[in-house]
C-alpha positions in Angstrom: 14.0 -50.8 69.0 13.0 -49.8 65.4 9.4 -50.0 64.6 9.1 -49.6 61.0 6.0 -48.4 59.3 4.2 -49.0 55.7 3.0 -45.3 55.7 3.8 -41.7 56.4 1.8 -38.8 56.8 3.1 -35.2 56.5 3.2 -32.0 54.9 5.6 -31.0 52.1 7.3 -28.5 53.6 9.6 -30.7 55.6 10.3 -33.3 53.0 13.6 -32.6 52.9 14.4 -31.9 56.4 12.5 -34.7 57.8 11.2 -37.7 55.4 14.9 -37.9 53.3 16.6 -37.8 56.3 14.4 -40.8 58.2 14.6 -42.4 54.5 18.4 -41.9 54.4 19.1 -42.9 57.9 16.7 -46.1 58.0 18.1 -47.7 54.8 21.8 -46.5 56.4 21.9 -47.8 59.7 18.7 -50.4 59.6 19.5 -51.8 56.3 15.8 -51.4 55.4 13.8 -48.6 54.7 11.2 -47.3 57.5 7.6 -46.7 54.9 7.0 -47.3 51.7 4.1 -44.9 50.8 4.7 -41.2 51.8 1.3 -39.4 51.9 2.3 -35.6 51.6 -1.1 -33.8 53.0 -2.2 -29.9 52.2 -1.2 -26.9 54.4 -4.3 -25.2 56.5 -3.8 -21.3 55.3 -6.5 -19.1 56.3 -9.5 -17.9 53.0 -7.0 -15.8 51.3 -4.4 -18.2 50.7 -1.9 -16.4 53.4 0.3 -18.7 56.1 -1.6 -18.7 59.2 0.4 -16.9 62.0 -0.4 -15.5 65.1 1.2 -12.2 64.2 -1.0 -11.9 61.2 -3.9 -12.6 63.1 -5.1 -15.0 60.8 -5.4 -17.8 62.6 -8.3 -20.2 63.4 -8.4 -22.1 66.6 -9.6 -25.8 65.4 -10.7 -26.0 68.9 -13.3 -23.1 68.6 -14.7 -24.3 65.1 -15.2 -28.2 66.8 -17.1 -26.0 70.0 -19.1 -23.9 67.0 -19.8 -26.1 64.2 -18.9 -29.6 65.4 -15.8 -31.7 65.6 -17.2 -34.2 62.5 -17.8 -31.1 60.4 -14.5 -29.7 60.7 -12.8 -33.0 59.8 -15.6 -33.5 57.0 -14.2 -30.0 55.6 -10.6 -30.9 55.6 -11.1 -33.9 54.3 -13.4 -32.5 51.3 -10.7 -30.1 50.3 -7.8 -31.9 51.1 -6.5 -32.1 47.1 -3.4 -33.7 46.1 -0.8 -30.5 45.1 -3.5 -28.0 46.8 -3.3 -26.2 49.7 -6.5 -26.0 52.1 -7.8 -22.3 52.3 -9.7 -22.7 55.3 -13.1 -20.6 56.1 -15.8 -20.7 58.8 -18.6 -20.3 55.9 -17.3 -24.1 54.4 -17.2 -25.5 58.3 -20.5 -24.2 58.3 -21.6 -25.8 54.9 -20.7 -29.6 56.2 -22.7 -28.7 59.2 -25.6 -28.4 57.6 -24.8 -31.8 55.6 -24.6 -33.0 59.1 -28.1 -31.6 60.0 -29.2 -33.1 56.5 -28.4 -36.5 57.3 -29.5 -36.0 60.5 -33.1 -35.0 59.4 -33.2 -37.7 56.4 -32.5 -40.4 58.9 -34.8 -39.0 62.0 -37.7 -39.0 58.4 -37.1 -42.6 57.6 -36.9 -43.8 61.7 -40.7 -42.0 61.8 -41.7 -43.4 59.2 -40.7 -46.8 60.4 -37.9 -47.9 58.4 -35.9 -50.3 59.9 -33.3 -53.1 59.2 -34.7 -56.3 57.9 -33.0 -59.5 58.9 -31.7 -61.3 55.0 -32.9 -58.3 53.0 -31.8 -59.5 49.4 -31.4 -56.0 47.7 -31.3 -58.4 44.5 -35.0 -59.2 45.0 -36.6 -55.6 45.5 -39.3 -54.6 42.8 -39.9 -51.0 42.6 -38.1 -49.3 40.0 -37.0 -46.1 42.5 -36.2 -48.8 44.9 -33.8 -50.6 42.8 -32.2 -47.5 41.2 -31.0 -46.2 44.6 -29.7 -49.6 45.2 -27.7 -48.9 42.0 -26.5 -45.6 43.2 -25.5 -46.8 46.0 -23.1 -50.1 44.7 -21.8 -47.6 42.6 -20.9 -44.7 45.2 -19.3 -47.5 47.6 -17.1 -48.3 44.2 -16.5 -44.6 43.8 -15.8 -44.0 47.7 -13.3 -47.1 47.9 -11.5 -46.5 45.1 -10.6 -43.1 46.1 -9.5 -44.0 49.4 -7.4 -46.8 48.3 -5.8 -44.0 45.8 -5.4 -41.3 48.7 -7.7 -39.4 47.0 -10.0 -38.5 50.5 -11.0 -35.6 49.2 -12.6 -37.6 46.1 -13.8 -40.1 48.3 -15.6 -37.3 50.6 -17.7 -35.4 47.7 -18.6 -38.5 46.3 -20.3 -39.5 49.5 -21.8 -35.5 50.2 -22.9 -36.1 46.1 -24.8 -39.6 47.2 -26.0 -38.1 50.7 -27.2 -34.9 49.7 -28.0 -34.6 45.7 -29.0 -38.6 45.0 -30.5 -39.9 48.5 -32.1 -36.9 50.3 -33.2 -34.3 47.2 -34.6 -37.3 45.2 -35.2 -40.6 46.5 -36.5 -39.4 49.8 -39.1 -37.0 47.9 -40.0 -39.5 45.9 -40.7 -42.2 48.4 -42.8 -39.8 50.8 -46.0 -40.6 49.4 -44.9 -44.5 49.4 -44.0 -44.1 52.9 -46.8 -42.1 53.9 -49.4 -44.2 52.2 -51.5 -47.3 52.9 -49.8 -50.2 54.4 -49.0 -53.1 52.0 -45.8 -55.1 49.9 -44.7 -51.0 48.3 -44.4 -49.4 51.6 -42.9 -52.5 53.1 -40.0 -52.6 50.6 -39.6 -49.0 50.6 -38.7 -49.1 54.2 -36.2 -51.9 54.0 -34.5 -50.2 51.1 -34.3 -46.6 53.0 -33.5 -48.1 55.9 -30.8 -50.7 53.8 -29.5 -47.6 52.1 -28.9 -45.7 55.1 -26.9 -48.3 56.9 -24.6 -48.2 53.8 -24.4 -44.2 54.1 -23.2 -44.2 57.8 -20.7 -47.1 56.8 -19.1 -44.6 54.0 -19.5 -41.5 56.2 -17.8 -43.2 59.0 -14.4 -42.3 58.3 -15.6 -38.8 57.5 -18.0 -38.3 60.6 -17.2 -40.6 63.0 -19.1 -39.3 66.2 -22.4 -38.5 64.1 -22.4 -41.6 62.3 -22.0 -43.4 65.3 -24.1 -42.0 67.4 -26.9 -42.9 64.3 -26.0 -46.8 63.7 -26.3 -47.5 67.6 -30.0 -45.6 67.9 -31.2 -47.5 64.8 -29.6 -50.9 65.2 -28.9 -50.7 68.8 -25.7 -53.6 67.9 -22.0 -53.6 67.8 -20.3 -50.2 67.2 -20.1 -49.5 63.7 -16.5 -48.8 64.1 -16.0 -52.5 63.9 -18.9 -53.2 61.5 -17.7 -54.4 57.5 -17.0 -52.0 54.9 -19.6 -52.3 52.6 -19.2 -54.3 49.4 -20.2 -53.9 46.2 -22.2 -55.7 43.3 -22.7 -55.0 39.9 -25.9 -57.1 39.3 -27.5 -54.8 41.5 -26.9 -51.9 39.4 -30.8 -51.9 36.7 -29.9 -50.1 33.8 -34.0 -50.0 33.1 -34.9 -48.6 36.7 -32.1 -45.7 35.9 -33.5 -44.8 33.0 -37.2 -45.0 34.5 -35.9 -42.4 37.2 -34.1 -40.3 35.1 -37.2 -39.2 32.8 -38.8 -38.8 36.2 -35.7 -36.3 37.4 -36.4 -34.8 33.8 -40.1 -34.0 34.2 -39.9 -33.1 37.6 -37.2 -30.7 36.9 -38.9 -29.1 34.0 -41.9 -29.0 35.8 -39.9 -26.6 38.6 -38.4 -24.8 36.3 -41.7 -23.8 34.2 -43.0 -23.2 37.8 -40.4 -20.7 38.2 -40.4 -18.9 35.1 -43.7 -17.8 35.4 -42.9 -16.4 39.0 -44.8 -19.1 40.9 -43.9 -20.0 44.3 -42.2 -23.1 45.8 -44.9 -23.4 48.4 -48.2 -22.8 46.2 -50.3 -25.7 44.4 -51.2 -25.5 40.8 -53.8 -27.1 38.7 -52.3 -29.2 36.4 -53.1 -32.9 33.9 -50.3 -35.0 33.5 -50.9 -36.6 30.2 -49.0 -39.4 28.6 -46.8 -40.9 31.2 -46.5 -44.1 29.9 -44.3 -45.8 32.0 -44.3 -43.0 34.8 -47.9 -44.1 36.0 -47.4 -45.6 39.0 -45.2 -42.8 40.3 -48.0 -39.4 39.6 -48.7 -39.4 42.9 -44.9 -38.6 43.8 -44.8 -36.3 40.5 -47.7 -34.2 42.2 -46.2 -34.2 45.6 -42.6 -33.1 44.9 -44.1 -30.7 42.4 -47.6 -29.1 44.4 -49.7 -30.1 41.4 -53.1 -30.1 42.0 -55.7 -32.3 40.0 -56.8 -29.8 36.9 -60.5 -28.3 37.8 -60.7 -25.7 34.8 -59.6 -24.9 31.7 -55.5 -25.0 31.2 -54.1 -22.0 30.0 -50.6 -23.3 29.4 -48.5 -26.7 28.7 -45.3 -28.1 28.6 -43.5 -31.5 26.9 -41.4 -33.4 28.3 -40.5 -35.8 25.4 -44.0 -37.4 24.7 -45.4 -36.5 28.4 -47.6 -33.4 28.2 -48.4 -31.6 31.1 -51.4 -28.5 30.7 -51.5 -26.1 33.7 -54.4 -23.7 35.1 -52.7 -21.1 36.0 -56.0 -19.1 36.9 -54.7 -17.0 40.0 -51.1 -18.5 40.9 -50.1 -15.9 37.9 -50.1 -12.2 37.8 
């Protein structure tokens, strides 16, 4: 019997030998041809770029990497750097890299679980209030666009950086710092939307990780929702009216002054883990979110007189640097 498929996957260096001749033989003999779409993957060489062959030495059991690092980080790795037209130089250091993305998401979602974020039956993401709330809604309608498209264009190792981008620099190094004090606060309609939205945005992470990191994604969807698998669960969609252009431009000035505000902190030699006295003058429409402002950045409430100062656009911030500076 003759089975034919829509795609095939293989590498380029049996094109000719292989793919022309099924090509050539189906259309011959079956009147038809067996797949439309060819997908022609990279080659794994080893860091430098050589063939791997066992009388190099070079080779890398995938078998030991899955026992070392994790079967979901080694197919994260080849799927990040799987280019079109590019070979795949493979290294234990990058395994090792999307191993501790694993541990990242891994952390972030074990944060928002004690903090009690869970799913909400009917949360309308189209009726949240808080400006950081609704910007990471944004984000995230636009990284399932970016993620999809990608895959659709056989692009996986687009569609995997996108998702690390969203995981990693978006949803862990900003919106989780800047919730903390929401989430850790008093009890009331902030901290209840705050949870629905983390815990929202987090089912929509394992749903575009899932392709990626199968096993850790799944393991995470069935402890928080305890439901069906989210193997069989529905790609996520997107929406446009979800994306505030006035909430991404609120958070953005607060990425601005928070990151000016580190590196100040660093150029005068200050470190990550002590407080500094400092005013934060001029916020404007910043207000509500000081309290994260002075969390993410260990300011301290001013007690004497400041000795320095920085703008950020009309937002003036005067530091006491009276023993935090040699």
């Amino acid at each position: 019997a003759f089975y034919p498929t829509t795609l095939l996957v293989t590498g380029f260096d049996i094109i000719f030998f292989w793919v022309a001749r099924m090509m050539m033989m189906g259309d011959h003999f079956m009147k038809k041809e067996p797949f439309h779409t060819v997908y022609i993957h990279a080659l794994v060489r080893d860091e430098k770029g050589a063939k791997m062959s066992k009388s190099k030495g070079n080779v890398i059991d995938p078998l030991d990497l899955i026992d070392t690092y994790g079967a979901d980080a080694l197919r994260f790795t080849l799927s990040a750097m799987a280019a079109q037209g590019r070979d795949i130089k493979l290294a234990t250091s990058r395994v090792e890299g999307y191993r501790n993305f694993a541990t990242k998401l891994w952390n972030a979602s074990r944060f928002a679980e004690m903090n009690g974020c869970a799913r909400v039956a009917g949360f309308a993401p189209e009726k949240v209030t808080l400006d950081v709330n609704r910007w990471i809604l944004g984000e995230a309608q636009k990284a399932v666009a970016d993620v999809s498209g990608a895959i659709e264009a056989y692009r996986f190792n687009d569609a995997a950086n996108h998702t690390y981008r969203f995981v990693w620099n978006i949803f862990c190094d900003w919106y989780v710092e800047l919730t903390k004090p929401i989430l850790q606060g008093e009890d009331g309609a902030s901290k209840d939307e705050t949870r629905a939205t983390t815990a929202f945005v987090i089912d929509v992470i394992l749903k575009m990780l899932h392709p990626f990191m199968p096993f850790l994604t799944e393991e995470l969807w069935c402890t928080f929702t305890g439901g069906e698998p989210l193997v069989t669960s529905i790609w996520p969609k997107t929406d446009p009216s979800n994306r505030d252009e006035n909430s991404k431009a609120i958070v953005a000035q607060l990425q601005e002054l928070i990151t000016e505000i580190r590196r100040f902190r660093n150029d005068q030699g200050i470190k990550t883990t002590a407080k500094v006295s400092a005013n934060l003058n001029n916020l404007g429409e910043l207000a509500p979110y000081e309290n994260s402002i002075r969390t993410v950045c260990r300011l301290e409430p001013l007690n004497g007189n400041a000795s320095a100062q920085i703008e950020v656009g009309k937002i003036k911030v005067d530091f006491d640097l009276t023993g935090a500076v040699d």
